[in-house]
TITINU-733582 format. One record per residue (C-alpha): z, x, y. Coordinates in pm, whole numbers, m for minus. Layout:
% TITINU-733582
+--------+--------+--------+
!     zz !     xx !     yy !
+--------+--------+--------+
!      Z !      X !      Y !
...
+--------+--------+--------+
% end
This chain:
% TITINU-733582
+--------+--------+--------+
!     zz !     xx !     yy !
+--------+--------+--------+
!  m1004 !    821 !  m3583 !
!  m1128 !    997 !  m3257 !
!   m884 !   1194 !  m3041 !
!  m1103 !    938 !  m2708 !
!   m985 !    606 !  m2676 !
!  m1272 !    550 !  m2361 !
!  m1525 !    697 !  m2258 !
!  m1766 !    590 !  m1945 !
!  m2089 !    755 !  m1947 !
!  m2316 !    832 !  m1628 !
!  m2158 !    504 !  m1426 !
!  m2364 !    426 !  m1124 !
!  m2279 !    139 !   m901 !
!  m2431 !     22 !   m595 !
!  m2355 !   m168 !   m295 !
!  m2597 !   m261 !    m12 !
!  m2679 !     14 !    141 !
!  m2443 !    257 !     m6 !
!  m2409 !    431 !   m387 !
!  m2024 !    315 !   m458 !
!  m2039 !    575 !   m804 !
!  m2314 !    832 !   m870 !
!  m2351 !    912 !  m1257 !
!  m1948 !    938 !  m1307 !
!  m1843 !   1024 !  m1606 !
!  m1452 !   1007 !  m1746 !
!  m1296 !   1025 !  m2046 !
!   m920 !    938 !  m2181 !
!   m756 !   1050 !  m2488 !
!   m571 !    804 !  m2682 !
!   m163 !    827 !  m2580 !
!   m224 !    990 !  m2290 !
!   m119 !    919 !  m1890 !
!   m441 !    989 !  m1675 !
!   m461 !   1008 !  m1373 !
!   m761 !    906 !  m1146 !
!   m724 !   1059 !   m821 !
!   m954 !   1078 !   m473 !
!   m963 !    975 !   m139 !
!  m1042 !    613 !    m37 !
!  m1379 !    501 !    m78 !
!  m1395 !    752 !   m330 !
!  m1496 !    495 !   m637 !
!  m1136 !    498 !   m759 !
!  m1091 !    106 !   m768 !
!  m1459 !     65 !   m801 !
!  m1477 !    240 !  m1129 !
!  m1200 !     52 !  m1271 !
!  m1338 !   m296 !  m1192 !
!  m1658 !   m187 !  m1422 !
!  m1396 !    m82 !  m1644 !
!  m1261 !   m363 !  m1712 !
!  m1529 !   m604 !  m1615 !
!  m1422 !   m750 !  m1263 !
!  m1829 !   m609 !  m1230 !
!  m1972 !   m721 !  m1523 !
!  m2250 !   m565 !  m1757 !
!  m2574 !   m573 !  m1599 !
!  m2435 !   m495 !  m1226 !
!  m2400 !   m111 !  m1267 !
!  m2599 !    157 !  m1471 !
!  m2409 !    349 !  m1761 !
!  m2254 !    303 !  m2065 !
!  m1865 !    234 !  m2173 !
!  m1741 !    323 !  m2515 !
!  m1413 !    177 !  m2600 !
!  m1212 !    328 !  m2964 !
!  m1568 !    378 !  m3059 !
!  m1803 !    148 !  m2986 !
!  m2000 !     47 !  m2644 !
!  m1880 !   m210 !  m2477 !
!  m2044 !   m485 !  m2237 !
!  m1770 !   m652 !  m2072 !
!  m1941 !   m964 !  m1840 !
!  m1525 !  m1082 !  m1704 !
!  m1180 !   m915 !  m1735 !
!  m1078 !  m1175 !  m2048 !
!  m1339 !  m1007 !  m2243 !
!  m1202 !   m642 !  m2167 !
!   m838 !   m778 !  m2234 !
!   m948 !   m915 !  m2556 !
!   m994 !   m514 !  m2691 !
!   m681 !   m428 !  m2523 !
!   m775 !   m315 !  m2236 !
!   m544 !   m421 !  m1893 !
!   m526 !   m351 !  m1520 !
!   m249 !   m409 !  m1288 !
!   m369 !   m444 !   m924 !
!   m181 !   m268 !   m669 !
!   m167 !   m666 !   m519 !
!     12 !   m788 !   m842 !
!   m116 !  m1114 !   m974 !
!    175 !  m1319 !  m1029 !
!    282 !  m1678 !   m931 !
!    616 !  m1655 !   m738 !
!    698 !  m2021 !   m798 !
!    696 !  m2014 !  m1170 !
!    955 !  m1804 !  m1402 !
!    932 !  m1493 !  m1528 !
!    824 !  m1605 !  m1836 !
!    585 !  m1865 !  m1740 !
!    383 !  m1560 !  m1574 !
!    452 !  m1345 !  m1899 !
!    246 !  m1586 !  m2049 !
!      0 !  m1733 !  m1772 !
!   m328 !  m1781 !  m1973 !
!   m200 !  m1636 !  m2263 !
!     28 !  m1953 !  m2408 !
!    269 !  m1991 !  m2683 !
!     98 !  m2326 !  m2757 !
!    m41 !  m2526 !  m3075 !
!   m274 !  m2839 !  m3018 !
!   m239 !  m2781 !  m2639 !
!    210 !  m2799 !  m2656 !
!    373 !  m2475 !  m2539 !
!    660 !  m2373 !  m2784 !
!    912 !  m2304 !  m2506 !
!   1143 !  m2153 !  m2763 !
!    911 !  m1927 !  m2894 !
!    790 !  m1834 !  m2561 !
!   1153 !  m1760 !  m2418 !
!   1255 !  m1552 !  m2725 !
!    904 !  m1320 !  m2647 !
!    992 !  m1333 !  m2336 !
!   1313 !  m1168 !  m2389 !
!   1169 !   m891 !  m2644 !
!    908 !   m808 !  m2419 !
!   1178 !   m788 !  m2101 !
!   1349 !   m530 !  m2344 !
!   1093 !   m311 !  m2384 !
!   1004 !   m256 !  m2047 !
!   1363 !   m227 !  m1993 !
!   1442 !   m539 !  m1740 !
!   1777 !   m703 !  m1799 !
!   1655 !  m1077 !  m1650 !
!   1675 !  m1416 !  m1771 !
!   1314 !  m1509 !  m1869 !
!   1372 !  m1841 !  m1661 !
!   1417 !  m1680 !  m1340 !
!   1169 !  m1707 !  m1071 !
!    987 !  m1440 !   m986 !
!   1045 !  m1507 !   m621 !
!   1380 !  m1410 !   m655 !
!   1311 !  m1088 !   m847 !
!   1242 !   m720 !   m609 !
!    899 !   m582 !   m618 !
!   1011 !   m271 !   m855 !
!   1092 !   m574 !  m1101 !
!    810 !   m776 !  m1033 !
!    591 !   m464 !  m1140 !
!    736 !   m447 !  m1483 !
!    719 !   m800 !  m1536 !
!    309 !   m704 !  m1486 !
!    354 !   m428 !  m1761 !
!    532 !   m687 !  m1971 !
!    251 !   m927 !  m1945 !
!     12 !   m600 !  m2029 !
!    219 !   m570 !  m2340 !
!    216 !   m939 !  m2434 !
!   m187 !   m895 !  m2450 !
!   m120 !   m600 !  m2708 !
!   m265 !   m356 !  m2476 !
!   m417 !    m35 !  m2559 !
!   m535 !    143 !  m2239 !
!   m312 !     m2 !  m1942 !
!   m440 !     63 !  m1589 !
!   m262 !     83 !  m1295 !
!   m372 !     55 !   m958 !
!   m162 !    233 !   m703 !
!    210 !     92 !   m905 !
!    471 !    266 !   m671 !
!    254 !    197 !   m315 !
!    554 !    m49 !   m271 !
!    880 !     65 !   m460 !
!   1159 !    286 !   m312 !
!   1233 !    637 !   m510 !
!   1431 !    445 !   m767 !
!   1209 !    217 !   m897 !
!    928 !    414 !   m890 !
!   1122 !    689 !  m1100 !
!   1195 !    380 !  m1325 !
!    843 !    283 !  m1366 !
!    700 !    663 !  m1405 !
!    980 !    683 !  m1689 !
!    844 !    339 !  m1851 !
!    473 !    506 !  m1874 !
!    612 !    774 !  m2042 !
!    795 !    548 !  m2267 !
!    466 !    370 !  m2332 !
!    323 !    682 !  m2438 !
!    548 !    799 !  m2684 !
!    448 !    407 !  m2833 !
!     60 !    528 !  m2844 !
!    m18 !    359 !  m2528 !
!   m304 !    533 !  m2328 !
!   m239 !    487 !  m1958 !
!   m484 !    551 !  m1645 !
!   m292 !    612 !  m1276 !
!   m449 !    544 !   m970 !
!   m209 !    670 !   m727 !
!   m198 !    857 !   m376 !
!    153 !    981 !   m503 !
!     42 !   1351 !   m578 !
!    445 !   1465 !   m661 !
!    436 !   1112 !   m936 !
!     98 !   1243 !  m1066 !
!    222 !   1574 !  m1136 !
!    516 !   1514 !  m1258 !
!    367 !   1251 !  m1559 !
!    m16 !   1282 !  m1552 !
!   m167 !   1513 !  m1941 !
!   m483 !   1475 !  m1736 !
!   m606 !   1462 !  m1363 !
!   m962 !   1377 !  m1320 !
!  m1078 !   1381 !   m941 !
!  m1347 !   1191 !   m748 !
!  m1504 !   1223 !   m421 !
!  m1773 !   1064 !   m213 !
!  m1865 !    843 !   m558 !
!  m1910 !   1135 !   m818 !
!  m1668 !   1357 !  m1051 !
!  m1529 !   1696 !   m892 !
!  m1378 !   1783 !  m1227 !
!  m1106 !   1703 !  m1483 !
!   m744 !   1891 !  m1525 !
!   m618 !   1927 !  m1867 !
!   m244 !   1938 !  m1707 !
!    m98 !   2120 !  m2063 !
!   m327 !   2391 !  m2006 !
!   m407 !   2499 !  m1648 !
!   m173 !   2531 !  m1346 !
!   m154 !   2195 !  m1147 !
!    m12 !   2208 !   m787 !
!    m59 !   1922 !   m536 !
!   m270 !   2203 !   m295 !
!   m545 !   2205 !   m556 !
!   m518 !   1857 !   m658 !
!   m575 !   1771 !   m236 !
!   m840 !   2014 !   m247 !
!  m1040 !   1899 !   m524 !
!   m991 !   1543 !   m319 !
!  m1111 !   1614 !     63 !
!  m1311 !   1938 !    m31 !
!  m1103 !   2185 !    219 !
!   m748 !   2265 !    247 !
!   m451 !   2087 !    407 !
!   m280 !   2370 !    528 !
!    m31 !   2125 !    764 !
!     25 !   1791 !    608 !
!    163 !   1644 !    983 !
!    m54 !   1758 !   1242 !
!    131 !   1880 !   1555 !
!    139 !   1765 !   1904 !
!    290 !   1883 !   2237 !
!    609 !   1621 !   2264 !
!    636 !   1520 !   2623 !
!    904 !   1276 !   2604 !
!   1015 !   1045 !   2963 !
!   1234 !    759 !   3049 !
!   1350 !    433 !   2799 !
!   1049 !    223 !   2763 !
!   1201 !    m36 !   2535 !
!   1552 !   m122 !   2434 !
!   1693 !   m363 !   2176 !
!   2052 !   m464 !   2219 !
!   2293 !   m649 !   2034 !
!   1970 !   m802 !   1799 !
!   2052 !  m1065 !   1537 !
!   1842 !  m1203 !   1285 !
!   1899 !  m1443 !   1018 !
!   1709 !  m1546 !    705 !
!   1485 !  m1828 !    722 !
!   1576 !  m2000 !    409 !
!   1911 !  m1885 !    367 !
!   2064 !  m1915 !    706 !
!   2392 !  m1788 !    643 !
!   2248 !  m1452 !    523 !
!   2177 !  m1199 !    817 !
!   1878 !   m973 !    802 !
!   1953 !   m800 !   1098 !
!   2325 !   m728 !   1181 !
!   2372 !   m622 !   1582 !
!   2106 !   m369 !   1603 !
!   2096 !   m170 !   1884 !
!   1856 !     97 !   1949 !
!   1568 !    242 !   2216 !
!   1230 !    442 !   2228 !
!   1102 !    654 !   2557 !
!    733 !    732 !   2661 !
!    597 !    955 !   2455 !
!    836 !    920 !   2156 !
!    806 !    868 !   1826 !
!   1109 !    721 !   1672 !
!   1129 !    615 !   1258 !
!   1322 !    401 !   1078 !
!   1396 !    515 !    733 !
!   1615 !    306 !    479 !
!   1604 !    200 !    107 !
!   1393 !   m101 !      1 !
!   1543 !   m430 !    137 !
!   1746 !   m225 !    438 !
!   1591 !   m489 !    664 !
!   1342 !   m265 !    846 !
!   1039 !   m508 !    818 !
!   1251 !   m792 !    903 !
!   1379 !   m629 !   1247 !
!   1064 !   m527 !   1309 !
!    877 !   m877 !   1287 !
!   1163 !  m1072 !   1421 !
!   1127 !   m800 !   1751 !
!    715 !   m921 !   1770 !
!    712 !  m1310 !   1860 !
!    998 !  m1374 !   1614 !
!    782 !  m1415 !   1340 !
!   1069 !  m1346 !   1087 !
!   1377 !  m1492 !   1114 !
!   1576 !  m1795 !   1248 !
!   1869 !  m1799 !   1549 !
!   1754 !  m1451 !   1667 !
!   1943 !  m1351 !   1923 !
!   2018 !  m1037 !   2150 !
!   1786 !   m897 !   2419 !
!   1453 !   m699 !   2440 !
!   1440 !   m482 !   2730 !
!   1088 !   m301 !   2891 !
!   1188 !    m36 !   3171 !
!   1534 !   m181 !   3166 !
!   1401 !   m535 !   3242 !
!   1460 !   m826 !   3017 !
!   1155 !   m964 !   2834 !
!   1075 !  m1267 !   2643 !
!    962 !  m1186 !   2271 !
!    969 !  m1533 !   2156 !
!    603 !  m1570 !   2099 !
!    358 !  m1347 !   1952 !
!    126 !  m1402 !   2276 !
!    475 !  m1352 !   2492 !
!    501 !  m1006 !   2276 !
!    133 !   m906 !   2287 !
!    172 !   m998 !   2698 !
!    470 !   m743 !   2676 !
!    292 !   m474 !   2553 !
!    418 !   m473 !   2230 !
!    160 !   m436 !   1890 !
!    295 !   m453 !   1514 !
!     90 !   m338 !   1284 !
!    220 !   m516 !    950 !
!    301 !   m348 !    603 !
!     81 !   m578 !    484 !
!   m282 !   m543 !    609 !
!   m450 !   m762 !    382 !
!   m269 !  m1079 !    419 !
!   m128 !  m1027 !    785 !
!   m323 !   m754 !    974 !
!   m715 !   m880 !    890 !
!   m931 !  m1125 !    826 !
!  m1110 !  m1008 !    550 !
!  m1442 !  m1237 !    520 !
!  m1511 !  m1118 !    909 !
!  m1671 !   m838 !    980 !
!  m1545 !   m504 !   1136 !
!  m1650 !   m594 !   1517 !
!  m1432 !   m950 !   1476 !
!  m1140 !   m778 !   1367 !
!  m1099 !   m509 !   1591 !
!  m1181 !   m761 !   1942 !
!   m961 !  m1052 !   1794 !
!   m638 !   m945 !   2008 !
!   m779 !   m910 !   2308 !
!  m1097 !  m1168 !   2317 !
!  m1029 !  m1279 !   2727 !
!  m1155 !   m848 !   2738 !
!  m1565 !   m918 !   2570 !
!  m1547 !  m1274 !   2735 !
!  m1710 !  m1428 !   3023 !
!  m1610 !  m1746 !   3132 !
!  m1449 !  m1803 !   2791 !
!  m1746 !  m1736 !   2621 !
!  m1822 !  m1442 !   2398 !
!  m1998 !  m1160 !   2544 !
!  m2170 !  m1000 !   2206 !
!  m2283 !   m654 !   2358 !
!  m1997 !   m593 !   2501 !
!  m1852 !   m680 !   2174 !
!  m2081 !   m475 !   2023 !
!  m1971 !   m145 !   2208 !
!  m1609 !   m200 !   2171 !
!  m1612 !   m209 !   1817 !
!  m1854 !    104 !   1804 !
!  m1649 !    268 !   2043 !
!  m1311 !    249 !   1820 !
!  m1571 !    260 !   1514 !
!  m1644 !    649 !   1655 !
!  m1288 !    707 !   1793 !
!  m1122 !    660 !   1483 !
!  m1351 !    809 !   1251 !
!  m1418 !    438 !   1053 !
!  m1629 !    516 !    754 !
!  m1897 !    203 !    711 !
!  m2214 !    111 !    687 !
!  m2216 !    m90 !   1025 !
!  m1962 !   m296 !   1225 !
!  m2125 !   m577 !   1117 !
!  m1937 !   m502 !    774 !
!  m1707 !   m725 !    585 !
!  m1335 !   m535 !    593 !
!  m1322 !   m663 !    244 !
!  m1551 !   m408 !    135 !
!  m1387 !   m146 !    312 !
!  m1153 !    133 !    125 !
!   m793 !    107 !    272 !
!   m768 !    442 !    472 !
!  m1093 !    227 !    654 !
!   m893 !    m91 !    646 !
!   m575 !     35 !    797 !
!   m821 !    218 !   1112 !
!   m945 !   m137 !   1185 !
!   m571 !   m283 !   1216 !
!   m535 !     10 !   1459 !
!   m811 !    m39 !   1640 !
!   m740 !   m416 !   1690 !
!   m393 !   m316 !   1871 !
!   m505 !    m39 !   2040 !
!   m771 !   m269 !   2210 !
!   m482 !   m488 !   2279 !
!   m396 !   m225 !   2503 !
!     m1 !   m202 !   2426 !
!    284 !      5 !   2547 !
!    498 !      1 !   2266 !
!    367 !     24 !   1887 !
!    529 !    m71 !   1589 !
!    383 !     87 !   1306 !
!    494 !    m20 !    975 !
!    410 !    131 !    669 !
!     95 !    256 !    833 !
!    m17 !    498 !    549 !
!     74 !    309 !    250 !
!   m162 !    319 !    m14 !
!   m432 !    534 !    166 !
!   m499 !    886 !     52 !
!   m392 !   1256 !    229 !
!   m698 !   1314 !    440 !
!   m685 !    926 !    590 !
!   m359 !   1022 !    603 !
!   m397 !   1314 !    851 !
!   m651 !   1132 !   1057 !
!   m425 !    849 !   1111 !
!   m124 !   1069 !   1174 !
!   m368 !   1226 !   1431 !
!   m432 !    874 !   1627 !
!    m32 !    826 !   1637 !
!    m13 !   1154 !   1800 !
!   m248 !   1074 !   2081 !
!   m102 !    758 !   2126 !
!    231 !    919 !   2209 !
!     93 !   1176 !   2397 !
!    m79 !    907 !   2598 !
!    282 !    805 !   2678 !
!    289 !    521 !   2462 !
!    639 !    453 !   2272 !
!    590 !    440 !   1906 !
!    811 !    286 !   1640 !
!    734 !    457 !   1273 !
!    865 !    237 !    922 !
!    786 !    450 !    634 !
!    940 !    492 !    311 !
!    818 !    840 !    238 !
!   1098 !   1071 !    434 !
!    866 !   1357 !    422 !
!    627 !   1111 !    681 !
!    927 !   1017 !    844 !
!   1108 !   1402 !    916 !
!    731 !   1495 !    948 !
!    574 !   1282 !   1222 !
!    943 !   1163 !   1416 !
!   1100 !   1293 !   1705 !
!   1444 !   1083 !   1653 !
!   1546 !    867 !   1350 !
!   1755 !    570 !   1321 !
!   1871 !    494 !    942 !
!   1931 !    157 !    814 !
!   2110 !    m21 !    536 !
!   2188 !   m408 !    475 !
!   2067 !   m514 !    813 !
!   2273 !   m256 !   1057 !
!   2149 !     65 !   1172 !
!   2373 !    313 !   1040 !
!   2256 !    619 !   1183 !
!   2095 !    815 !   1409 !
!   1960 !   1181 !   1427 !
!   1717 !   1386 !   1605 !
!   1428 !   1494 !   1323 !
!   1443 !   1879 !   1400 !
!   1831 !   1819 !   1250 !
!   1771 !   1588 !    993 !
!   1629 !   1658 !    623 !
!   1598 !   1454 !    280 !
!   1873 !   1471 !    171 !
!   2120 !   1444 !    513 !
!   1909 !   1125 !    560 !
!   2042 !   1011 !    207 !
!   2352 !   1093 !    216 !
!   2421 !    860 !    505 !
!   2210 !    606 !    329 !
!   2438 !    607 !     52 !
!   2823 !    679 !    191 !
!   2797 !    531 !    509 !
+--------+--------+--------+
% end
């Protein structure tokens, strides 16, 4: 039996008026971890969706050998039918039905068209084992974490007696813990004989698991690392990806700090469908001009929930406290009240909440501020136009015109548009949460860049991030939060890893 489980031969695939992959080839042993590395818009994603036929035969130029023999996959059932699964880094499960409704969604315990709900729940539970998640196979997935949720996706990979699993980006969304947990699983999977490929932007995970590193850019191979045998440091790995070197991760800025711009006291948030539980417990804190204050905390601390309930309470029910701009009192009931404030949020979540992604670029980036390309409340289209190509050339969006779907955008791209619609919005204060997840080191930099002009411009900016190296790297102050309350505070030039943890974890 060969040592290659796959094998993609001179893959070329091309969008309107750009070459997506240019004659890539890649190649996976059987029981190994992979990983597929490269910047956005590199052809990470792209390459996997011929993989496993989300573009079917016929669409792209190349061949695919799977154990053997060439493939033609025309939909994703066919490619799952040989064993071959991917898990999205949007994970495709129903939150509504149980766990082990979605184990099995498509793929039912059923005879003459009646599901064998005894025979489903006792799979259910062997399959839970192996991926090592102690749940009742009747519990809804909505009230399951998003660390669980993602082996409940491996579990359903497992139910379809996968050979090659593919993951797309797996830990973009888990704290430290679970993503050590999941890491552990692939190498768990391994041992089994399971061949794994690991898209991720995580360059400490992909060292730390990966027997192979193979590295695009700009749509074509840079080369392939055989991990067992040559030296593998992130420096070369970031190399390989951007084609220079990242000497400074964080670039720096000349901190010019003034007065209190914006003050929350005494804030209070509860949860919208269990209204005795409190999201955010009597949070107090402030941001000056030309700051740059995080808020670090463990998965569930209640950092996304303060930070929506503060723009237009669009979280939460009987929020009280007050909002205060320049030591005023302002109304934040109302996203238009907030936006009227000054205030911007861009969202975690920039596919469902921060665009609209069957509009093109120039719709996007003009849709908070449409009274400012308007005449008489009609649409002024060149002055439309120049806006968008003005924030189009100011923050460096890669496309093929501003006339382009944000659909077909890489995420690096994606997250420059929700930037460039709130910075046309003109605010004062930013909240910026989870602003690099999922994009790669060099979008990285650039958008670390645009948050330092933004404070040197003298706006205040609010940082959410999960990563403390982002957090000690790009903050001049940090507030810490667990269970709702802020729990402490420290200036970033004092603060480190694990000083932030330990008051995470004995406070």
């Amino acid at each position: 039996m060969s040592d290659v489980i796959l094998e993609m031969r001179n893959i070329t695939k091309t969008f309107p008026g750009v070459k997506a992959l240019d004659n890539v080839s890649f190649r996976v042993r059987r029981g190994e971890i992979h990983a597929l590395v490269g910047e956005n818009g590199a052809g990470k994603s792209t390459l996997m969706k011929v993989l496993s036929g989300v573009y079917p035969y016929g669409t792209y130029e190349g061949q695919i050998f799977f154990e053997g023999r060439e493939c033609r996959f025309h939909n994703i059932s066919e490619s799952e039918k040989v064993g071959l699964v991917i898990i999205h880094q949007e994970l495709a499960l129903v939150p509504f039905l149980s766990i082990a409704e979605n184990l099995f969604l498509g793929n039912e315990r059923a005879q003459n068209g009646i599901i064998h709900w005894n025979e489903a729940i006792a799979q259910a539970k062997e399959l839970l084992a192996r991926v090592g998640l102690h749940e009742s196979p009747q519990t809804l997935i909505t009230d399951i974490g998003v660390g669980k949720q993602q082996l409940v996706e491996i579990a359903k990979a497992l139910a379809k007696r996968v050979k090659l699993l593919i993951l797309d980006e797996p830990t973009a969304s888990l704290n430290e813990s679970d993503s050590d947990k999941l890491l552990s699983l692939l190498l768990q999977l391994k041992a089994q004989g399971i061949s794994s490929i690991l898209i991720s932007h995580k360059l400490n995970e992909v060292s730390k698991v990966a027997d192979s590193i193979t590295i695009l850019r700009d749509g074509t191979t840079i080369e392939t690392i055989d991990c067992h045998t040559e030296h593998v440091d992130e420096d070369r790995i970031i190399r390989g990806m951007v084609g220079r070197d990242l000497t400074h991760r964080f670039p720096p800025r000349d901190v010019k700090i003034g007065d209190v711009i914006f003050e929350v006291r005494d804030w209070n948030v509860y949860h919208p469908l269990h209204e005795d539980r409190k999201v955010s417990n009597n949070v107090n804190l402030y941001v000056r001009q030309g700051e740059v204050v995080g808020i670090a905390g463990l998965m569930g601390a209640g950092r996304t929930e303060l930070a929506m309930s503060l723009f237009g309470h669009s979280y939460g029910v009987r929020i009280s406290g007050k909002v205060l701009k320049y030591g005023k009192e302002i109304d934040v009931s109302t996203i238009d009240k907030a936006i009227q404030n000054g205030i911007a949020y861009v969202t975690e979540d920039r596919k469902s909440y921060g665009l609209v992604l069957i509009k093109p670029i120039k719709d996007n980036i003009t849709l908070t501020n449409l009274s400012a390309v308007s005449v008489g409340g009609v649409l002024n289209e060149p002055r439309e136009v120049r806006t968008a190509m003005g924030y189009r050339e100011r923050l460096n969006i890669k496309c093929s015109s501003i006339m382009q779907e944000v659909l077909n955008l890489s995420g690096g791209n994606q997250q420059k548009v929700v930037l460039s619609k709130w910075l046309f919005a003109e605010p004062e204060i930013l909240i910026l949460d989870e602003p690099t997840r999922g994009i790669d080191v060099g979008a990285k930099y650039e958008i670390y860049t645009i948050i330092n002009h933004l404070a040197e411009e003298g706006k205040a900016v609010i940082l959410i991030s999960s990563e403390l190296p982002e957090i000690l790297g790009m903050c001049d102050r940090i507030y810490i939060m667990r269970d709702g309350k802020i729990i402490g505070e420290m200036l970033a030039r004092d603060a480190s890893q694990e000083s932030i943890m330990k008051c995470i974890m004995t406070q």
